[in-house]
C-alpha positions as CSV (number, residue, x, y, z in Angstrom):
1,X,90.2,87.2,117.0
2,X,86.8,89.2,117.5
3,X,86.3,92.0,115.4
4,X,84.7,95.1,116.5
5,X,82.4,97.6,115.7
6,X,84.3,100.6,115.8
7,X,83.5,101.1,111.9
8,X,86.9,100.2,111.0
9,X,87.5,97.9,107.8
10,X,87.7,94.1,108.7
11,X,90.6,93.8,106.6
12,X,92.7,96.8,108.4
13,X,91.5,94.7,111.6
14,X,93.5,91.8,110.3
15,X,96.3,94.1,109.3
16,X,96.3,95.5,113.2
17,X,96.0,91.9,113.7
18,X,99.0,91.0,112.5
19,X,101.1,93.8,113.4
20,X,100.2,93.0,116.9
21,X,101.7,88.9,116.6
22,X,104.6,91.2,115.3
23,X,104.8,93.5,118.0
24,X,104.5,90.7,120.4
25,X,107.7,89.1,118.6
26,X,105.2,86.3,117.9
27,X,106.8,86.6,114.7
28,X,109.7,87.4,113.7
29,X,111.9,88.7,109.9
30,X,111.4,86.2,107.5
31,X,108.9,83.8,109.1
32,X,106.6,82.5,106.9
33,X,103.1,83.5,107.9
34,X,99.7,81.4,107.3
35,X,98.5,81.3,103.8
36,X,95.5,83.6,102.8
37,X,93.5,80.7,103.4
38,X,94.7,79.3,106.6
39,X,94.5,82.8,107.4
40,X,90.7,83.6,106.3
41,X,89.7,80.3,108.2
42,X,91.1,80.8,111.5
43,X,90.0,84.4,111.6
44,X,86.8,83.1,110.2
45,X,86.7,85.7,106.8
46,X,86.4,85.8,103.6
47,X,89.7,85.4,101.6
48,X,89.5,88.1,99.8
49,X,89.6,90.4,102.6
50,X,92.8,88.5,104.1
51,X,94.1,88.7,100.3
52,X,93.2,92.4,100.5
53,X,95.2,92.7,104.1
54,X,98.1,91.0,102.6
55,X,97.9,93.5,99.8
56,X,97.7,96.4,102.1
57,X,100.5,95.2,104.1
58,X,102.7,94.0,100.9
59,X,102.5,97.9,100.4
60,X,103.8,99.3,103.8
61,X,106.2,96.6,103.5
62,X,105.5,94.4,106.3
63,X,105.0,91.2,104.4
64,X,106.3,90.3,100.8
65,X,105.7,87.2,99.0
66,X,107.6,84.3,97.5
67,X,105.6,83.5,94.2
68,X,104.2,79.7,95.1
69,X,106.0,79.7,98.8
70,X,103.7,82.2,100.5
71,X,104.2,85.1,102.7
72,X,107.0,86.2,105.0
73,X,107.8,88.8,107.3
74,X,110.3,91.4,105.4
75,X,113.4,92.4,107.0
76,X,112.0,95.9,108.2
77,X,108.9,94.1,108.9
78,X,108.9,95.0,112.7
79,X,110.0,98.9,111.7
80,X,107.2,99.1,109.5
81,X,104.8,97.5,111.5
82,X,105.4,100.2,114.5
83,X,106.0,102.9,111.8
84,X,102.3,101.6,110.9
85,X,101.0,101.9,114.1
86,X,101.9,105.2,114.9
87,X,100.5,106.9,112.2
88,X,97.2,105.1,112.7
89,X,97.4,106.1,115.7
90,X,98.0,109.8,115.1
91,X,95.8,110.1,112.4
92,X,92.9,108.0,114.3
93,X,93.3,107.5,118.1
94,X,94.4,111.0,118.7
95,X,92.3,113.2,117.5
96,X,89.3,111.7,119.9
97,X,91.9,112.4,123.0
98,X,91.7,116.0,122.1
């Protein structure tokens, strides 16, 4: 994954990042998803901003975690993720259209 410039937070990159794999049906409800670590090395990051990500994304309920198993895809995970997307969208992307 490259990130860009655009002046957007590396760790609401990620975030896009993985709502895209979701979007994508990549992943699906309930799949387990790669660790913060395995994630922060293959996106080449600190952990801490993947742990921050997961955070984030723990909060719009996209991803919940099993204490010691890791994180998952919630149910909704897919609703959320385009729910997500649409406000970022409308709050971000749109306003530079008009």
């Amino acid at each position: 994954m490259q990130f860009n410039n655009s002046g957007q937070a590396i760790y609401l990159q990620i975030a896009d990042y993985i709502c895209e794999r979701l979007l994508l049906k990549e992943w699906k409800a309930e799949d387990k998803i790669p660790s913060v670590r395995e994630m922060a090395v293959q996106l080449e990051v600190n952990p801490n901003t993947v742990a921050r990500t997961y955070d984030f994304l723990k909060q719009q309920e996209i991803i919940y975690d099993k204490r010691g198993i890791g994180y998952f895809i919630s149910p909704d995970g897919l609703k959320n993720a385009i729910a997500y997307r649409k406000q970022e969208f409308t709050e971000k992307e749109l306003p530079n259209i008009f």
